[in-house]
Each structure stands twice: as C-alpha cells, then as structure tokens.
MARLOMAR-305069 format. One line per 5 residues: number of its first residue (from 1); for each residue x, y, z of C-alpha. Coordinates in nm, 3 decimals. Example, Ala and Ser with C-alpha at 12.3 -4.5 7.8 and 13.67 -1.06 7.14 Angstrom:
BEGIN
1 = 1.230,-0.450,0.780 ~ 1.367,-0.106,0.714
//
This chain:
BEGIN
1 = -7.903,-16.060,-8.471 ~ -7.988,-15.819,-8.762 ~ -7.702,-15.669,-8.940 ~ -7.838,-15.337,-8.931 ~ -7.901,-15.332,-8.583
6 = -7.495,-15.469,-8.593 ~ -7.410,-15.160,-8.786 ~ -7.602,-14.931,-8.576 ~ -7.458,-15.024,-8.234 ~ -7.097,-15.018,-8.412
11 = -7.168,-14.657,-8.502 ~ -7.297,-14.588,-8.158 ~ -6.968,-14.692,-8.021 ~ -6.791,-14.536,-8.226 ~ -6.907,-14.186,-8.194
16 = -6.923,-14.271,-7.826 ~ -6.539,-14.264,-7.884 ~ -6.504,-13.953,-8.096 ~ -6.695,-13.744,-7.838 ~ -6.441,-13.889,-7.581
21 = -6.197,-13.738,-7.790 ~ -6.375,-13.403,-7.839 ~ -6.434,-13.403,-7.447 ~ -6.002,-13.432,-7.373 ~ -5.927,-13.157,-7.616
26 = -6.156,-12.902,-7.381 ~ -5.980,-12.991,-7.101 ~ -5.795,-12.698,-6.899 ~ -5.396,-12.683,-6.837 ~ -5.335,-12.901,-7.131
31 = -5.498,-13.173,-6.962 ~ -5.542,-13.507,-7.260 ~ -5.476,-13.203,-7.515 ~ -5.292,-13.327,-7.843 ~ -4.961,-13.178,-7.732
36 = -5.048,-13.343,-7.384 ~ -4.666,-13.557,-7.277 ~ -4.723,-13.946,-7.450 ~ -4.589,-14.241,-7.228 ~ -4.318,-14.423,-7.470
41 = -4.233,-14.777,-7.388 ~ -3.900,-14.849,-7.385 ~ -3.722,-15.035,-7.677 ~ -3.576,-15.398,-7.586 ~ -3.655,-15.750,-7.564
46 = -4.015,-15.924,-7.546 ~ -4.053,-16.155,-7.259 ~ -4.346,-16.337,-7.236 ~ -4.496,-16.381,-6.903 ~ -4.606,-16.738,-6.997
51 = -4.222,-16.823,-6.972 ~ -4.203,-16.768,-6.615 ~ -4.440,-17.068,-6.573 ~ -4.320,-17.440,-6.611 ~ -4.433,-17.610,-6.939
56 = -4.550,-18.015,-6.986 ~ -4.348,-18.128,-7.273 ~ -4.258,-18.503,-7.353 ~ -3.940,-18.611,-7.301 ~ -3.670,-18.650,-7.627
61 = -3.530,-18.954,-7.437 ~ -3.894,-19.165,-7.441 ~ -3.980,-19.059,-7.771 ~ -4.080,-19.339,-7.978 ~ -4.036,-19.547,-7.690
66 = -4.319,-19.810,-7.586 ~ -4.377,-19.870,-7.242 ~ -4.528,-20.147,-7.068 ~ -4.933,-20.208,-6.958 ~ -5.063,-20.545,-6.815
71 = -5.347,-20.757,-6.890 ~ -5.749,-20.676,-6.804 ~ -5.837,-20.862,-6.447 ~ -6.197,-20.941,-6.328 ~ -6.323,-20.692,-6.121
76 = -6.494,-20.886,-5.848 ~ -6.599,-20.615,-5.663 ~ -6.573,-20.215,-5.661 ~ -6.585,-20.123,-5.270 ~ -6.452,-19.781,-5.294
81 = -6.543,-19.483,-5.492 ~ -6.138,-19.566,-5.664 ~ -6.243,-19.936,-5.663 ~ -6.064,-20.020,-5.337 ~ -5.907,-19.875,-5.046
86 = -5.590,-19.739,-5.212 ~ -5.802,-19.623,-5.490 ~ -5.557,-19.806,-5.689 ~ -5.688,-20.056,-5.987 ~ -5.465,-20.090,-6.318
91 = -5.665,-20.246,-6.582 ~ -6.014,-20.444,-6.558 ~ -6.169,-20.698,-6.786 ~ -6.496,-20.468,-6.860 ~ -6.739,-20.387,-7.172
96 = -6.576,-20.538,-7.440 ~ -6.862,-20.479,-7.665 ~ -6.873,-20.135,-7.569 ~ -7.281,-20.129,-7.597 ~ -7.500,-19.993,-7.295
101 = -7.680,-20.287,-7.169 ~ -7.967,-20.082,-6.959 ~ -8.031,-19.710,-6.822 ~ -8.229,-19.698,-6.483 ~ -8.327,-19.343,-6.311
106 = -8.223,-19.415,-5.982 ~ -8.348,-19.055,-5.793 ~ -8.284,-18.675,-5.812 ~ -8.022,-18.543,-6.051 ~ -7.845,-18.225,-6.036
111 = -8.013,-17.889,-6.050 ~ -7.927,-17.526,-5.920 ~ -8.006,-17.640,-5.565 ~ -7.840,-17.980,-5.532 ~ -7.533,-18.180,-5.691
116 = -7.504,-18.576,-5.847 ~ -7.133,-18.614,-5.706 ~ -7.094,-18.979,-5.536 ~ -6.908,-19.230,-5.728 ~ -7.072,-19.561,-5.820
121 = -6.958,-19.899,-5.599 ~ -7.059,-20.238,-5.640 ~ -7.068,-20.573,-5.438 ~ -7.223,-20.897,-5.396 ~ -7.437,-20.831,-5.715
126 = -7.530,-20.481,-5.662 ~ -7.444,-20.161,-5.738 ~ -7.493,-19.876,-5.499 ~ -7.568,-19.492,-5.595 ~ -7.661,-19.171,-5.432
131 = -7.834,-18.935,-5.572 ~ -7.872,-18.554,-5.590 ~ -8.140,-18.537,-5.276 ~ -7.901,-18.782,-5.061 ~ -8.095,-19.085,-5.150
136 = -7.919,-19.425,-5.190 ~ -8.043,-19.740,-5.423 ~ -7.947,-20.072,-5.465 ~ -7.984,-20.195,-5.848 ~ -7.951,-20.545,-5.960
141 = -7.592,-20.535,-6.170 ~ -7.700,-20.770,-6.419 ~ -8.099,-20.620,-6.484 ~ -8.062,-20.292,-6.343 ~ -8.389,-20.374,-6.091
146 = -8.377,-20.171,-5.834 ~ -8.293,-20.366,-5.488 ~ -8.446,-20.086,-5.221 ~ -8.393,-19.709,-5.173 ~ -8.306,-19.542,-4.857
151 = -8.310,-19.157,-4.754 ~ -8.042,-18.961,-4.563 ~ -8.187,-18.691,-4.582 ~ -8.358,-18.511,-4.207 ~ -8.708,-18.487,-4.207
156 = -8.841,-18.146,-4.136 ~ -8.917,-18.213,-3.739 ~ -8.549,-18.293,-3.702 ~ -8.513,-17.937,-3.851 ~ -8.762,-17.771,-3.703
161 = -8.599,-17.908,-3.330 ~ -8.280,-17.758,-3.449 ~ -8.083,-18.120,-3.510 ~ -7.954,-17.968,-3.853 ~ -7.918,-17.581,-3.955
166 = -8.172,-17.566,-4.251 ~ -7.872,-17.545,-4.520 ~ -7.572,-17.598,-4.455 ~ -7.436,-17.269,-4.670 ~ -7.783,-17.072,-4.517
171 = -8.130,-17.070,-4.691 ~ -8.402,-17.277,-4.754 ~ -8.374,-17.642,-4.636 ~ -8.504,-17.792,-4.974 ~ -8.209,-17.922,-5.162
176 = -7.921,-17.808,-4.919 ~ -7.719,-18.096,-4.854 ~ -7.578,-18.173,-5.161 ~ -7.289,-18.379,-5.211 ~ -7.121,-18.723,-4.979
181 = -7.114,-19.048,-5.134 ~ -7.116,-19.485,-5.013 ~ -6.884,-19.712,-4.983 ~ -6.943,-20.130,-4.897 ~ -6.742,-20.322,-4.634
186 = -6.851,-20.579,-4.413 ~ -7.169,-20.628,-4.513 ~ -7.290,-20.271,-4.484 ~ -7.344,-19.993,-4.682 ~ -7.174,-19.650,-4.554
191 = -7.340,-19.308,-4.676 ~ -7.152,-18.985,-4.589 ~ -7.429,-18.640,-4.639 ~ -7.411,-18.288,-4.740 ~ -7.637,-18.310,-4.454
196 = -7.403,-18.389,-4.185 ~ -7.439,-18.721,-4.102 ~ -7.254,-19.102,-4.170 ~ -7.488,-19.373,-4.186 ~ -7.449,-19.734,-4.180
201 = -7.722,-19.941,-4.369 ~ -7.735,-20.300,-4.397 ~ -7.636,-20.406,-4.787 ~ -7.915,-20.681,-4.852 ~ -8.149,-20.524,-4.713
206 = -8.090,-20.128,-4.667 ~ -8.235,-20.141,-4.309 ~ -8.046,-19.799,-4.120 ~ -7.820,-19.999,-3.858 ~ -7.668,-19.629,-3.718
211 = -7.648,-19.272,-3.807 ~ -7.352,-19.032,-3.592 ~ -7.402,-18.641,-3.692 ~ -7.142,-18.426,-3.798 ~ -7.080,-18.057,-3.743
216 = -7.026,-17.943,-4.074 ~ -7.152,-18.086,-4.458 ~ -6.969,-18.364,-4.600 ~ -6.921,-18.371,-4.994 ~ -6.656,-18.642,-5.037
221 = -6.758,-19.000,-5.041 ~ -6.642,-19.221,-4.710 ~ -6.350,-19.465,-4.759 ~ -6.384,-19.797,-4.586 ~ -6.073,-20.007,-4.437
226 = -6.071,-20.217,-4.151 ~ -6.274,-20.156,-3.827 ~ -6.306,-19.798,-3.966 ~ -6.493,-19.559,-4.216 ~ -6.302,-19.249,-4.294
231 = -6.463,-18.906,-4.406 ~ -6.348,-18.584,-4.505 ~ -6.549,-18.285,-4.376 ~ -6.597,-17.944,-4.614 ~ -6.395,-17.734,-4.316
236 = -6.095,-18.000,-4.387 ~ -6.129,-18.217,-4.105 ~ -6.109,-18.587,-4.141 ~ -6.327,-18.845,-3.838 ~ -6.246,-19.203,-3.820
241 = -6.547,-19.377,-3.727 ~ -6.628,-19.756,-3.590 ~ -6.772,-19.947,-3.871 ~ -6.987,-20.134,-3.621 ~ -7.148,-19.869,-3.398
246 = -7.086,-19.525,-3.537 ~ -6.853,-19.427,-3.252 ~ -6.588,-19.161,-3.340 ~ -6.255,-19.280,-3.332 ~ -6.030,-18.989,-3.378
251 = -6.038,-18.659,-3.603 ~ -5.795,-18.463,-3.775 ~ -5.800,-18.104,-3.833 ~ -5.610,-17.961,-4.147 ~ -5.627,-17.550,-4.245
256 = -5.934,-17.442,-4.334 ~ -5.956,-17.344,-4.731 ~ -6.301,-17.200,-4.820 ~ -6.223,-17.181,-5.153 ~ -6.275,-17.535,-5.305
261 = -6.426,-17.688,-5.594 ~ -6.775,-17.861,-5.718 ~ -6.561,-18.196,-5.681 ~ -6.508,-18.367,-5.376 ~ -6.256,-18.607,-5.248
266 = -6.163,-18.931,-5.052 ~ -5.901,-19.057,-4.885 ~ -5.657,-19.328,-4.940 ~ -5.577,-19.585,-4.681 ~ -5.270,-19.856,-4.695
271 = -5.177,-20.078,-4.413 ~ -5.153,-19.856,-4.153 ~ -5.164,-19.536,-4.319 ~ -5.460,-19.310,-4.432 ~ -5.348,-19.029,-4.699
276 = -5.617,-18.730,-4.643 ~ -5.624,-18.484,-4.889 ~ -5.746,-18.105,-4.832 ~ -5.849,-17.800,-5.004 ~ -5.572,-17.640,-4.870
281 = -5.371,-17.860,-5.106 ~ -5.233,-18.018,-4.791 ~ -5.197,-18.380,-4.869 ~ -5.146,-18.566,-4.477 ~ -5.066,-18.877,-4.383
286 = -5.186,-19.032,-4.094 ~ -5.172,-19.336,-3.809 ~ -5.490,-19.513,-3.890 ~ -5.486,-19.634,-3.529 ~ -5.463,-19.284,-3.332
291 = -5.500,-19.039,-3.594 ~ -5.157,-18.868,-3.541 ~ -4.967,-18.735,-3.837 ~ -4.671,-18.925,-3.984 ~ -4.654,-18.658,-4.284
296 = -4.759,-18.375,-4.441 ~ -4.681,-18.223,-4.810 ~ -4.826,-17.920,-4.980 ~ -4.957,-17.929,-5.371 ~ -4.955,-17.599,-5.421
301 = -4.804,-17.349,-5.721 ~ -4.903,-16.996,-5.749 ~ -4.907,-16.881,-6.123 ~ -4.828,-16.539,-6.233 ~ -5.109,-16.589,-6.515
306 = -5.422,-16.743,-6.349 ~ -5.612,-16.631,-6.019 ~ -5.766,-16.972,-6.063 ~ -5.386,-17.106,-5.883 ~ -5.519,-16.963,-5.607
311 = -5.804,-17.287,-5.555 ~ -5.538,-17.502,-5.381 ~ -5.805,-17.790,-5.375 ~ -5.694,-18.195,-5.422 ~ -6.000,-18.281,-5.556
316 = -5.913,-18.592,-5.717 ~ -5.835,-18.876,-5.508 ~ -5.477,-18.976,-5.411 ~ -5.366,-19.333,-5.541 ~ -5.130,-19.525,-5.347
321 = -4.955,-19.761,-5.595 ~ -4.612,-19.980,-5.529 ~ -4.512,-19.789,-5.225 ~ -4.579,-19.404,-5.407 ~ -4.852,-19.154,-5.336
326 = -5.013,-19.006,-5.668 ~ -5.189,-18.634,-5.617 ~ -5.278,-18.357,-5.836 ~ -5.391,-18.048,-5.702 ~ -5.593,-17.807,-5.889
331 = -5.353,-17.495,-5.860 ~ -5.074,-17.691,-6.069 ~ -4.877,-18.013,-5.907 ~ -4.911,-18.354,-6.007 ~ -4.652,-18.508,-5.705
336 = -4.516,-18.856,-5.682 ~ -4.434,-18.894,-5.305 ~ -4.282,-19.234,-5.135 ~ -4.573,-19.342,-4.870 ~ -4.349,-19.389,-4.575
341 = -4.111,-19.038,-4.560 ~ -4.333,-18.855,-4.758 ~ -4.048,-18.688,-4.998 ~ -4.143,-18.639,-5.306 ~ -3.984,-18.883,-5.608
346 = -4.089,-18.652,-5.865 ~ -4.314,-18.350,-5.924 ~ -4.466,-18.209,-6.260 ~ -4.661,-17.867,-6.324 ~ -5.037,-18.065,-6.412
351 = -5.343,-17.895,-6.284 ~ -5.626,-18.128,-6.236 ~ -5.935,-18.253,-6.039 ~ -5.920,-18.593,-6.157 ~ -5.761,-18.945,-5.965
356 = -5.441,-19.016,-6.160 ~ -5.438,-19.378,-6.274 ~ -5.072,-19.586,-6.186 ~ -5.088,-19.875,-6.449 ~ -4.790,-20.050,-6.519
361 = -4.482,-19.844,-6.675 ~ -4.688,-19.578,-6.652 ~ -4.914,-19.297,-6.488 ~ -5.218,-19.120,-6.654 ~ -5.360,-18.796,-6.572
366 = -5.598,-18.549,-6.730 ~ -5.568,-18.205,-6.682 ~ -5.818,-17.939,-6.603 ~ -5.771,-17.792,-6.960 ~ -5.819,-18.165,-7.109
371 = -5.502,-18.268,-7.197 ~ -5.461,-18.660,-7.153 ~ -5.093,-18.707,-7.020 ~ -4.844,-19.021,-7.009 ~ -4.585,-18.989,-6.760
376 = -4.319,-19.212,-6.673 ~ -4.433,-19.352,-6.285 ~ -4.043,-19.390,-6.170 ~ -3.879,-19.079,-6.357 ~ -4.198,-18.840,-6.466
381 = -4.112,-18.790,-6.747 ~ -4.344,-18.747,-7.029 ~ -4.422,-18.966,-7.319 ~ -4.661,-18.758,-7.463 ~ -4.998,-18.533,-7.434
386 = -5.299,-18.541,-7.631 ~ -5.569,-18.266,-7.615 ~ -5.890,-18.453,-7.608 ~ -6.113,-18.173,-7.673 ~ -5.965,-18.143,-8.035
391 = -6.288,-18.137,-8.244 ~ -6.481,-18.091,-7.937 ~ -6.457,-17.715,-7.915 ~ -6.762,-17.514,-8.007 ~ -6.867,-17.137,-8.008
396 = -7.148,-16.980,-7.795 ~ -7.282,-16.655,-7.866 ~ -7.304,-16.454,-7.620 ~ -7.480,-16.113,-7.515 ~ -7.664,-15.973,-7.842
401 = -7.476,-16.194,-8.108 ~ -7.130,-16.032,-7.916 ~ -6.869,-16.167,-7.724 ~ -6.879,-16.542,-7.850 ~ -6.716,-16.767,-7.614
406 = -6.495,-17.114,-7.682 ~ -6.648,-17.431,-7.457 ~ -6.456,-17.723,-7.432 ~ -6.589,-18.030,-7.252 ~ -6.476,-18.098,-6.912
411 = -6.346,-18.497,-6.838 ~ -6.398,-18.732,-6.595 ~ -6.105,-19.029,-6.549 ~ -5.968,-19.282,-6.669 ~ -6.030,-19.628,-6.629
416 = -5.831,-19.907,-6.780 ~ -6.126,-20.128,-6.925 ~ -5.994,-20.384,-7.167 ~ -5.761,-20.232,-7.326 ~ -5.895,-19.945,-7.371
421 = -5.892,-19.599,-7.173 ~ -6.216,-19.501,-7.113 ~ -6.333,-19.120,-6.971 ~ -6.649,-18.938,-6.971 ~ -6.768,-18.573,-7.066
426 = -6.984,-18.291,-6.988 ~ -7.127,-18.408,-7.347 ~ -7.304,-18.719,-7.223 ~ -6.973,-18.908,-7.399 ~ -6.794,-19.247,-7.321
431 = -6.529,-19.225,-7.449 ~ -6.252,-19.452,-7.572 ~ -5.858,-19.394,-7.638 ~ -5.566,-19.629,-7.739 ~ -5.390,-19.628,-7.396
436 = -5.063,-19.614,-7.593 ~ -5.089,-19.345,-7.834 ~ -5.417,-19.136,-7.727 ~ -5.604,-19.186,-8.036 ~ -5.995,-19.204,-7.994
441 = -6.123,-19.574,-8.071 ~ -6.474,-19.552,-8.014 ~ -6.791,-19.329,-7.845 ~ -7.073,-19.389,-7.690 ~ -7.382,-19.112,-7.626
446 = -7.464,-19.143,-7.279 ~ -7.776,-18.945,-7.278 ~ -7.652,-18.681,-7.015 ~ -7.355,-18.475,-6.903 ~ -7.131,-18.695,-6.687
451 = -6.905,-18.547,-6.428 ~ -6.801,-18.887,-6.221 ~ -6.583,-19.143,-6.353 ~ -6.676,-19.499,-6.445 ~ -6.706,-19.779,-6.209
456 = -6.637,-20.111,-6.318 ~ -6.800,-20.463,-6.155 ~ -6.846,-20.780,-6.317 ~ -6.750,-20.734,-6.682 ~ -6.943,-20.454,-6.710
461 = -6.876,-20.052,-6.658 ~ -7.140,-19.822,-6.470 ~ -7.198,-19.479,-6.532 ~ -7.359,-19.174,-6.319 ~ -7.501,-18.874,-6.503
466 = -7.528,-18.578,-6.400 ~ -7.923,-18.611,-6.489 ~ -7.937,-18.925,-6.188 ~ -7.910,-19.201,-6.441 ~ -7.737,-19.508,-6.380
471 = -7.591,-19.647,-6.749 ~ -7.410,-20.020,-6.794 ~ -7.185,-20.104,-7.026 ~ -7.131,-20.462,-7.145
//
C-alpha cells in the first residue's frame, strides 16, 4: 500500500478522534466534560487470568530421562481408518527412503461445497480412498493403477422422488454430502456418506452388494469388527449394522451437539466393547452385542479465556491400548480411562482433534495449537513439548496493508514409521521428527495441503491431500 495513502488514513483517524473529543466537551450537565468524575482502578496485585487455567509442563522427575519405544513391524494390512479396530498400531516398518514413489488423482478434492476427509485403508494389495464427491477407488499399492471407482453418491431421480433431502444442511444438491469414509473386512469394502447411506461393495471387484439409508449425514468413517460395521451419525447417534446384509442391528443415541468440527470421527471396538465418541465430548462405551451402555465419561473443560472451549467435539479417534482408552477432546482433556470401569487413570489439560498414538513407554499427542507432546502412558506425566510450527509461522496482510495476521500450519498425526514420527500439514509437508527428542529429521513437499493422517501398508506410507491426491512413500 502507498505510504502516503498510510499517512493519510492515520490522519483521518486521528482527527476522527480529536472531534470525538471536541464533541464530549459540548455536552450538557457536565456530561464527558474535563472535570467529568474519572473511574480509578484500585491499587493491588496483578492476576493474570491465564493462571486460572491448567498449564502442560514436563515433569522435573522425567527430565533427562529416556523412555522406551519398540521396533518397526510389517504392516500387512491397514483395515481401519487407525489401522485396525482399536485404532491402535505402535510403530510400522514403512518408507525408509523417505522418497514419494507415485502421485495418482483419484477424484474430487475439497472445495467450498464439499470436503476430502476419509482416511486411507489398504488390503490385499490395494488401497482404498474416497473422495470429496463420495466416490471410492481402488489403486494398485505397488503402481498406483487404479483398480475400479464406484459412486455413493444419489442420482438426481432418487432426489427428485424425495429418497434424500437435496443437502443435507439445505441448498443445492451439487456437492452436499460431504464427508464419511471406508473401511475393509471380510472381503468387502464399507463406505459411510455425507449422503446418508452405508454401502457394502465387493473389494476385488467394487460391484455394490447393499446400500441401508440413514436419517441424517454421516462424516466419520465406519469401523469394521466382527459381524458388524459401526457408524457415527452427525446428530451423535451411533447404528450397528450386519456386515452381510445391511440390516440394522442396534443404535445408540448420545446428546445432540451442533457445534462440531470440519473433522470427523470413528469409533473404537475391543472384544466386546465399542468406545463411541461424540461432539458432545461424551466418550460411551458400549455392548457390541445389544448396544446397551456399560460407560459413559465426559471430555469436557470450559476455559475462562477461549469461547472456542465451548466445541466439546472428540474429533480424533479414541485408541484402546493395553486395557486404557486414549481421547482428546477439542475443548481441553486428553483422558486416560481403564476400558472396563471407565475411571479415568489420568487426565491432562491438551486440546486436540488428532488420534493420540500409545507406543511403548509412551503416548503422543498434538495439540490444536501444534505442540507435539510426550506423556508418560501409566503416570501422564510429561517428558517434554515441542512447538512444531517454530519457523513455520508467517504474516498475512490483511485489509488495506492493516491488521496483519500470524498463520501457523495446522497437523495431522502421528505415525510411528521406522523410527521416525511422521505428521502432515496444511503446507503440503511430510514431515519427520526424532520420536525421542522432537527434533525435525527430514521433509518432504507433498504438493497439497494435507488434513488426514498417513496410512501405512506394505513398507510404504499413503497420503490424502486435501487437493484428492493419493501420494506413496517408499
């Protein structure tokens, strides 16, 4: 912007203010008058309101201390959007050359009408996406050929005979149902719609075996266990459906939370147990055979300094690791909760939207401000926090050359790949840390924003961006 035109607006504003002060002194009875009565604040002690909230520090007893990670396994197959049912995998043999093999466009990415949000899986030699116009593919996980493609998505006739509303939030039909997600089990490929339907395809071939309607949208991805596909409804309801014919087993109704996030989540399923998570930051457990509730806990904290507490969503998935439930909930609690009484081990003040990863000694999280955590998975206590987006932060201008703004990227993760703890960014970045002290070890340009963590099948890591392209790793 031109300096002069700076200087000019400056002045504006400024006599703006002196005739504000010229207006006060005309004022009748004394009325903003220079002898008008001045509120005095009181003398005494500062307190700043930031105190009132709980900090994340590390812990003077683990400082220095080393903790212990186990060796990379083979990652034979990645079922679930958090590899498996429990969304629980420590640390995969994938990409140690860190170089992208192959990029495919596998569909629509996201625009202002539609969302990329389902998490890659992989099986049997493929690897399964959906993208932003509730399209799935099948690509070949060593060439990145594409297998088939099937549509979700309602034709207009089935809108037009009043099967779906024409968006689910109102509005044109044309890029509505955003959001849902696959999963693999059994042979078939499960697809849960922002267009309210689960569909069962087969997986070699992609031929529709049944579709069962839904009420409301579905963002989250389905999770797969047993005779049964579990989904997770916008309104907070979760249906347990026969993987064979589509048939609704039982549903589960927690308190509606309109207020949620552009993330979605899935639930967690061990033995006999299914851990739901809401937007209500209601985290339930459930009979997997009846649907009845076994437990419920809340991950909720209201801050005194951010409205954004209010979002109670658990948009990351839970983790079920050695017995303990791992949640974070986007208005402040990371929770460590024992799976059968559902009382909480430990609890620390993290606000995220991303799975927390159980891997040996130790639990990972990343919080909504970027901060990559260590925290001790039987105590909680802290070994340290590093702030990835050191470096990362940039100015924007804003309106006129004025009111410049600070944007940090926003992570996705992690994954234990090789020794090495991998996330992406909203800067097209893969990026790699030393799992035990946080420093960066290596980069790669991804050639879009990514919002969905990696996948890992086969010695190899698969990325979704946010542009509908499917990256490998090797």
């Amino acid at each position: 912007m031109n300096r002069v035109l700076k200087v000019a607006l400056l002045c504006g504003l400024a006599a703006t203010v002196a005739s504000c002060g010229t207006v006060r002194k005309a004022l009748p009875f004394g009325l903003g008058g220079r002898d008008a009565p001045q509120a005095t604040a009181a003398e005494g002690q500062r307190i700043s309101v930031l105190d009132f909230e709980q900090q994340l520090a590390p812990s003077a007893a683990l400082s220095g201390r080393d903790f212990f990670l186990p060796g990379p396994q083979p990652a034979i197959a990645w079922t679930q959007p958090g590899g498996n049912a429990e969304n629980a995998v420590e640390h995969v043999a994938a990409a140690p050359d860190f170089a992208i093999a192959w990029r495919r466009d596998i569909g629509a990415g996201s625009s202002s009408t539609r969302q990329v949000m389902a998490p890659v899986v992989a099986d049997n030699g493929r690897v399964f996406v959906l993208d932003g116009e509730a399209t799935v593919t099948a690509v070949d996980s060593a060439s990145g050929s594409v297998a088939w493609k099937v549509s979700v998505k309602p034709d207009e006739k089935e809108f037009r005979r009043g099967m779906f509303d024409l968006n689910p939030f109102g509005g044109s039909s044309t890029g509505g149902g955003f959001g849902g997600g696959v999963a693999v089990g059994g042979g078939k490929v499960f697809i849960a719609s922002g267009y309210r339907t689960v569909t069962a395809v087969d997986q070699s071939t992609g031929a529709v075996l049944w579709t069962t309607p839904v009420d409301v949208p579905i963002h989250g991805a389905p999770t797969v266990a047993g005779s049964r596909v579990y989904v997770v409804d916008v309104e907070n309801q979760i249906f347990a459906f026969d993987v064979n014919t589509g048939q609704q087993a039982w549903t589960y109704r927690g308190i509606p939370e309109p207020a949620r996030i552009m993330r979605a989540s899935s639930p967690a399923v061990t033995g006999e147990t299914v851990i739901a998570p809401f937007s209500s930051g209601e985290l339930v457990a459930l009979r997997a055979s009846t649907g009845q509730p076994v437990w419920q806990q809340e991950l909720s904290n209201t801050s005194r300094t951010s409205a954004l507490s209010e979002i109670r969503d658990i948009a990351g998935r839970p983790v079920v690791s050695r017995g303990i439930v791992y949640a974070v909930g986007h208005s402040g609690v990371m929770s460590a909760i024992d799976v059968r009484t559902g009382q909480p081990k430990w609890e620390l003040p993290v606000a995220g939207v991303n799975a927390p990863l159980p891997v040996g000694d130790v639990v990972y999280v990343v919080s909504k401000a970027g901060e990559l955590t260590v925290v001790n998975r039987d105590t909680g206590q802290v070994y340290w926090t590093r702030d990835l987006n050191e470096g990362r932060a940039r100015q924007e201008g804003g309106f006129l050359g004025f009111f410049d703004r600070t944007v940090r990227p926003t992570w996705s993760g992690p994954l234990l790949a090789t020794n090495r703890l991998v996330l992406v960014n909203s800067d097209g970045e893969l990026v790699a840390f030393d799992p035990k002290t946080g420093v960066q070890t290596a980069s790669l340009k991804l050639g879009g924003p990514a919002f969905i963590a990696p996948a890992a099948y086969n010695g190899a890591l698969y990325v979704l961006t946010d542009r509908g392209q499917l990256v490998s790793i090797r």
